[in-house]
C-alpha positions in Angstrom: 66.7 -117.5 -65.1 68.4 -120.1 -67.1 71.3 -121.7 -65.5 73.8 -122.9 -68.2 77.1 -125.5 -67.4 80.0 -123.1 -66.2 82.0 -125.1 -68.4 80.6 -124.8 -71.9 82.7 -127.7 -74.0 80.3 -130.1 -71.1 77.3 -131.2 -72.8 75.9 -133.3 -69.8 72.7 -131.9 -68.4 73.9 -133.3 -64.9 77.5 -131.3 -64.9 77.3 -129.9 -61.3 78.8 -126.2 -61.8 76.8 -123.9 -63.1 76.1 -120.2 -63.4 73.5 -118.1 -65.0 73.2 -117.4 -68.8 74.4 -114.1 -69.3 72.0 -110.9 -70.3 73.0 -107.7 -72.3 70.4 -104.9 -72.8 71.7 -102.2 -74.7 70.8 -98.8 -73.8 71.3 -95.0 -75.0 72.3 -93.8 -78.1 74.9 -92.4 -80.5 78.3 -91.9 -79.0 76.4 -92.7 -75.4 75.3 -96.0 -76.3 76.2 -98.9 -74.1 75.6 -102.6 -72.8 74.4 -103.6 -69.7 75.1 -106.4 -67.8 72.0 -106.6 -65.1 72.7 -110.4 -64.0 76.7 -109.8 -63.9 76.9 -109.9 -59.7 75.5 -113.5 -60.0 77.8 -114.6 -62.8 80.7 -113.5 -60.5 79.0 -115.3 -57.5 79.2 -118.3 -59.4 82.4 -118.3 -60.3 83.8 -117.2 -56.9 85.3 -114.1 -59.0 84.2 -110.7 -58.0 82.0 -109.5 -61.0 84.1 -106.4 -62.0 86.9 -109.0 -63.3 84.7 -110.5 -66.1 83.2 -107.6 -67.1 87.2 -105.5 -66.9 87.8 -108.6 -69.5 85.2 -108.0 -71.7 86.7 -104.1 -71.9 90.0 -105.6 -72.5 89.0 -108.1 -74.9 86.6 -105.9 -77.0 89.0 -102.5 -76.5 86.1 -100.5 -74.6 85.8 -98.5 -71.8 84.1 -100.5 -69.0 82.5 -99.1 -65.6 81.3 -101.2 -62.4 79.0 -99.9 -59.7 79.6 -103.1 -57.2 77.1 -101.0 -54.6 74.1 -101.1 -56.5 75.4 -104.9 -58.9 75.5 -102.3 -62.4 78.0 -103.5 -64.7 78.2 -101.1 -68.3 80.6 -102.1 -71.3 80.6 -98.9 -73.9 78.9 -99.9 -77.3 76.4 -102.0 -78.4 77.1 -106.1 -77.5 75.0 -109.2 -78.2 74.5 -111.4 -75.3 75.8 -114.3 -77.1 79.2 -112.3 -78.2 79.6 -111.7 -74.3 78.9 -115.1 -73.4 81.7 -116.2 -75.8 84.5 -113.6 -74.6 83.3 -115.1 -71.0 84.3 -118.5 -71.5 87.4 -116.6 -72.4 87.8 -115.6 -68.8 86.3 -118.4 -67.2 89.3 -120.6 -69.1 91.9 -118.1 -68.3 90.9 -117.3 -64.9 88.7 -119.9 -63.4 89.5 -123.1 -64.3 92.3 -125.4 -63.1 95.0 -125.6 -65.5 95.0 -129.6 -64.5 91.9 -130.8 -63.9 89.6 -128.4 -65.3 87.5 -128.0 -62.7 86.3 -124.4 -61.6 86.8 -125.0 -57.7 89.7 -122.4 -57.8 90.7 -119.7 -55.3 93.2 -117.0 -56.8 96.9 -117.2 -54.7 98.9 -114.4 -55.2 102.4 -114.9 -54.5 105.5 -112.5 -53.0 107.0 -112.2 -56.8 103.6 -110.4 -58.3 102.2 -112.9 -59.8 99.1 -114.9 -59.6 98.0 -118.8 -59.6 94.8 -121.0 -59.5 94.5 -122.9 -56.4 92.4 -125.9 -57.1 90.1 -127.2 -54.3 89.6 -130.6 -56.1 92.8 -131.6 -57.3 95.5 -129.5 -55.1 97.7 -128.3 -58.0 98.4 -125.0 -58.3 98.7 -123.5 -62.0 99.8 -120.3 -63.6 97.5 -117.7 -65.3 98.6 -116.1 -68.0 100.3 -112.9 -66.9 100.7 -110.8 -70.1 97.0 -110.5 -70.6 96.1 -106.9 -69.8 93.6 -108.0 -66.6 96.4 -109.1 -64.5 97.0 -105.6 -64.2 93.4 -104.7 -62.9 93.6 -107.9 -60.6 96.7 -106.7 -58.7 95.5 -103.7 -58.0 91.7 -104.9 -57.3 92.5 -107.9 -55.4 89.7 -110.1 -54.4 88.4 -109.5 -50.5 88.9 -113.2 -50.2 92.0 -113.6 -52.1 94.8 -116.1 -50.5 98.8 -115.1 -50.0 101.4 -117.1 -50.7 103.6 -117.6 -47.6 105.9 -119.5 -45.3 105.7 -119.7 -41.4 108.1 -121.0 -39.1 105.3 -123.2 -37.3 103.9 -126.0 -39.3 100.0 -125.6 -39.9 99.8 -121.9 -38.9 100.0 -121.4 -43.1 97.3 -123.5 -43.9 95.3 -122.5 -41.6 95.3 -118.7 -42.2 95.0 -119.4 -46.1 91.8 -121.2 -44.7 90.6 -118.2 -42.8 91.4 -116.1 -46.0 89.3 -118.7 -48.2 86.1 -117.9 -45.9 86.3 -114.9 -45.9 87.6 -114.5 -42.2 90.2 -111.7 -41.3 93.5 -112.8 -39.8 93.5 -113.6 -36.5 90.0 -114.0 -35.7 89.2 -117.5 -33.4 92.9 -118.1 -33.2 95.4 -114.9 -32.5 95.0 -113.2 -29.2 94.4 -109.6 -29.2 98.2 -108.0 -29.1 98.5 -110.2 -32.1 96.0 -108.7 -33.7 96.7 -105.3 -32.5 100.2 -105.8 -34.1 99.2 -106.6 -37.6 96.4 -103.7 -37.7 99.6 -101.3 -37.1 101.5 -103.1 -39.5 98.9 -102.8 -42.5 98.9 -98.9 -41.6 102.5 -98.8 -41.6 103.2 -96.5 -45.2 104.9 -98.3 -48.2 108.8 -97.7 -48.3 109.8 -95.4 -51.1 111.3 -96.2 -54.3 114.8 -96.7 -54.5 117.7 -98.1 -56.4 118.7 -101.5 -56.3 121.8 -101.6 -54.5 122.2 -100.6 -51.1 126.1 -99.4 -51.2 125.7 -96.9 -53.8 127.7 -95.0 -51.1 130.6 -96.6 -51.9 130.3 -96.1 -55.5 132.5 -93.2 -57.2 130.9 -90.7 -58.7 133.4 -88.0 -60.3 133.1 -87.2 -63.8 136.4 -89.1 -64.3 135.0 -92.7 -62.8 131.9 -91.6 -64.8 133.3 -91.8 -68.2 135.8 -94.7 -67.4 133.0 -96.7 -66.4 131.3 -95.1 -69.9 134.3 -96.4 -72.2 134.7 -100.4 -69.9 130.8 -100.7 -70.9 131.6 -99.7 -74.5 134.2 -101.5 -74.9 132.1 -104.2 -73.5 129.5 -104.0 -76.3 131.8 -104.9 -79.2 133.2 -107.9 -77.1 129.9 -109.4 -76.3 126.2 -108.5 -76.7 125.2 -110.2 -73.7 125.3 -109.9 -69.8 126.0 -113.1 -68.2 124.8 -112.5 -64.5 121.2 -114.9 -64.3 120.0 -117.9 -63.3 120.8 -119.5 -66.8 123.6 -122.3 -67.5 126.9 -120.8 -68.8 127.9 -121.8 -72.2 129.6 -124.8 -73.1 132.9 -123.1 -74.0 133.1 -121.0 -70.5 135.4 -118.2 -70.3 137.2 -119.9 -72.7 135.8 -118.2 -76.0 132.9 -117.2 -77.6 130.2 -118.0 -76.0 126.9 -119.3 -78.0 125.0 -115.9 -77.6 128.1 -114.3 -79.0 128.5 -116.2 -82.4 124.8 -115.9 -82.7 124.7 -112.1 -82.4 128.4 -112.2 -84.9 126.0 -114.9 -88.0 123.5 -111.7 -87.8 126.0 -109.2 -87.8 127.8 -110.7 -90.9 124.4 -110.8 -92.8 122.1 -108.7 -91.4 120.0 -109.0 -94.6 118.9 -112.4 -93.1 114.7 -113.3 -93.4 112.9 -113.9 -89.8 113.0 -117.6 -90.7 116.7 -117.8 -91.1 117.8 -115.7 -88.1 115.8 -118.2 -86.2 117.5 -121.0 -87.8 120.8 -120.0 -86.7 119.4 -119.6 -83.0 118.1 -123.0 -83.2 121.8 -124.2 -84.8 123.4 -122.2 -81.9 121.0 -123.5 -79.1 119.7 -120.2 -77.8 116.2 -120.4 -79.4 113.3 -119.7 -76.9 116.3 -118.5 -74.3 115.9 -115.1 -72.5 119.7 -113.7 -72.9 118.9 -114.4 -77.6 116.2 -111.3 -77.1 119.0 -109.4 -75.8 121.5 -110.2 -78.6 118.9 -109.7 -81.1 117.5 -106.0 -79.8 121.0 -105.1 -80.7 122.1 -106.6 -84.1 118.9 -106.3 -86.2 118.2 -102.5 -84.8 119.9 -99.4 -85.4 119.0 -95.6 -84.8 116.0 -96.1 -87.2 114.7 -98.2 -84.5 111.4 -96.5 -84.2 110.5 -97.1 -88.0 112.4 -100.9 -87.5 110.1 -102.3 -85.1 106.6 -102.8 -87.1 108.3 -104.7 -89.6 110.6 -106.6 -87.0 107.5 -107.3 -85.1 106.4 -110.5 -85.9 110.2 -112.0 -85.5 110.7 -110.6 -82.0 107.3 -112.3 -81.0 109.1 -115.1 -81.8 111.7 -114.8 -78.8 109.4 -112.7 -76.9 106.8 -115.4 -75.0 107.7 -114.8 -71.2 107.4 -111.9 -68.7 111.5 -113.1 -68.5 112.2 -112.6 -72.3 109.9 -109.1 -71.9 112.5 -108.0 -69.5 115.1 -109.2 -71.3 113.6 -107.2 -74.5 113.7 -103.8 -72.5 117.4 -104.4 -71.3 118.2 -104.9 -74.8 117.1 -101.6 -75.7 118.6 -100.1 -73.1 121.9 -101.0 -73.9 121.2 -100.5 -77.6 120.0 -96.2 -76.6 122.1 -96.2 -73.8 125.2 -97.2 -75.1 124.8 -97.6 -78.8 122.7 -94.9 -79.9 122.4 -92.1 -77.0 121.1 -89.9 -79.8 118.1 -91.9 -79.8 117.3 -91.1 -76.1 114.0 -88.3 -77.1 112.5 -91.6 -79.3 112.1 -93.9 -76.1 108.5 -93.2 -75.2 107.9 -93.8 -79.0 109.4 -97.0 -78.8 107.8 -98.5 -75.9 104.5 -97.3 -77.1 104.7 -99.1 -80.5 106.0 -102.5 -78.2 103.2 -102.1 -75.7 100.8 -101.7 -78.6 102.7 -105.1 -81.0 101.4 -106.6 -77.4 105.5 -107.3 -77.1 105.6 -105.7 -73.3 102.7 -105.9 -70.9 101.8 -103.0 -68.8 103.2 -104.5 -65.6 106.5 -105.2 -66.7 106.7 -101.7 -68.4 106.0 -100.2 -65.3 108.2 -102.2 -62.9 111.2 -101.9 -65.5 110.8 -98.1 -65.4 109.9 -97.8 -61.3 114.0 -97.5 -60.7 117.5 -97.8 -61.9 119.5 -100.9 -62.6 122.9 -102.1 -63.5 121.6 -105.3 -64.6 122.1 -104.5 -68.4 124.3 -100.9 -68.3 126.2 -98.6 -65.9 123.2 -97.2 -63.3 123.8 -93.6 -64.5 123.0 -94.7 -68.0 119.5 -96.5 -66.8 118.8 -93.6 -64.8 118.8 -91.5 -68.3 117.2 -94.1 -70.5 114.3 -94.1 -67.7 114.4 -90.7 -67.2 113.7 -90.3 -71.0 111.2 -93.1 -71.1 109.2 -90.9 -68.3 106.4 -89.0 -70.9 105.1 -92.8 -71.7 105.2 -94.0 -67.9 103.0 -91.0 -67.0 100.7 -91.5 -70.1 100.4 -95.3 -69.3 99.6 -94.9 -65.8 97.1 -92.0 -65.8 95.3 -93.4 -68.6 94.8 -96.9 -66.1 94.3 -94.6 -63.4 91.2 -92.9 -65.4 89.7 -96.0 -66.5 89.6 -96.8 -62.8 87.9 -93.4 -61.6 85.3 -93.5 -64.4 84.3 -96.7 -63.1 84.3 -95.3 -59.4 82.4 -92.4 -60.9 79.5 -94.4 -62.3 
């Protein structure tokens, strides 16, 4: 079988990394026509990826159903596929997913760290570089980790990291040729120990007042709070210049929208350029709730391509959601029935990635409003939770079925 450079921009005959040219044969007919992958397991041997992550990509990329047999090495994308489109969308992947972000070389181990997110650990150069989270894989990667997959994580004794990553890197459990046996016996109990549950994130809700009269005080401080500002000030961001002492940047920004809320995409970035909050997480907050009213649902198509604008990290994604929040919670509580329709048209603009959907939605916060009003914004949010995780969850068992 042809062996082609892993790296397809290389030219040089002599390029050292290689992997197998990749086949299709299409098979079936009608609505049961499909493409199959018969050299995928040695593709995925060849870039030290398991094989069902190229061919999830190619589902993602091309907007099929994919299904992967890793048993008997069958890998099936729905529809009729050239090989040479598939060869294309792989150097996709191999960019993306393989190589090192600094050196470009496909030596590269996957490291998944304590915050959910995953980076390429180069073997040549020693950097470490981010993949790009949004894409819809990431998804299928956390929950499909690789068998040989490293963790990020710090130990009190100097080498014992390294030298369990190196365990991890070949393939050899934890603890075997260097913990002794109640060691070992330890962390086998630990992995069967069951997940805690969801909960809240404070831990001295105890303490918290709950009677309908500290209820709707809290109700009329947090609207009362909306028209003073349009932005909560508790991250990891530098205050404004002006302190506590007036209106802060985010706040005249919001007001120069509010006063002309005719204003083009271009200019309403403009005037957060002039105020200095362009390409800052707390802007998508003040703009989700000056350019949006209770016509939201119909609003956000045509506001789409401006909020893509501000919307470019899992930071400013989260940022987006607590700007609706506030916006239904607050705002507009009539619009409480129309939140699965809005998250679906943002998941479907590409604005929110599944992930951060599904974290934002997994409990209540009073990050952005009071926690009894995030508890009803995610309770109401609930029909597109469901419908987004069963229809991952049956993408998974077709595949299992196959």
């Amino acid at each position: 079988m042809a062996a082609i450079n892993i790296r397809s921009d290389v030219k040089d005959s002599f390029y050292r990394y290689k992997m197998p040219r990749l086949v299709a044969k299409v098979e079936g007919k009608g609505n049961g026509i499909k493409t199959v992958i018969p050299n995928m397991a040695d593709i995925g041997k060849s870039l030290s990826r398991p094989a069902m992550y190229p061919c999830k990509y190619f589902g993602c990329e091309l907007g099929a159903q994919t299904k992967h047999d890793t048993k008997n090495d069958r890998y099936i994308v729905n529809g009729a596929h050239d090989a040479q489109k598939l060869q294309q969308l792989l150097d996709g992947f191999i960019s993306r997913f393989v190589l090192c972000g600094s050196c470009k070389n496909p030596e590269t181990d996957l490291v998944f760290t304590k915050d959910e997110s995953i980076v390429r650990d180069c073997k040549a150069c020693g950097q470490r570089t981010d993949i790009d989270m949004r894409h819809r894989l990431v998804t299928f990667i956390l929950k499909n980790p690789p068998p040989t997959a490293k963790k990020s994580r710090k130990s009190k004794k100097g080498g014992s990291e390294n030298a369990s990553e190196a365990g991890d890197a070949n393939g050899v459990a934890d603890g075997d040729g260097s913990d002794d046996e109640l060691t070992r016996r330890i962390r086998e109990e630990a992995a069967a120990l069951p997940d805690a549950p969801l909960h809240d994130d404070d831990d001295d809700d105890w303490a918290v007042d709950v009677s309908e009269e500290a209820q709707a005080r809290r109700m009329r401080e947090i609207e009362s709070s909306l028209n003073t500002t349009l932005v909560l000030g508790d991250d990891d961001e530098d205050e404004d210049e002006n302190g506590d002492s007036g209106p802060t940047a985010y706040d005249k920004f919001g007001e120069a929208i509010e006063k002309n809320i005719d204003m083009s995409d271009a200019e309403i970035i403009a005037k957060a350029k002039e105020f200095g909050v362009f390409g800052k997480h707390r802007a998508v907050i003040v703009l989700v709730q000056v350019i949006f009213t209770d016509k939201m649902v119909q609003q956000i198509r045509k506001r789409s391509a401006l909020l893509k604008q501000f919307v470019k990290t899992e930071k400013d994604q989260k940022s987006l959601l607590g700007g609706i929040e506030r916006l239904v919670g607050i705002k507009y509580p009539n619009m409480m029935s129309k939140v699965p329709a809005v998250l679906k048209i943002l998941y479907d603009d590409d604005l929110v990635d599944e992930a951060v959907v599904l974290k934002w939605g997994a409990r209540a916060s009073k990050r952005y409003v009071d926690k009894d009003v995030s508890k009803k914004v995610k309770a109401a949010a609930e029909p597109f939770l469901t419908w987004l995780q069963e229809a991952d969850e049956e993408t998974e068992e077709e595949s299992d079925e196959e």
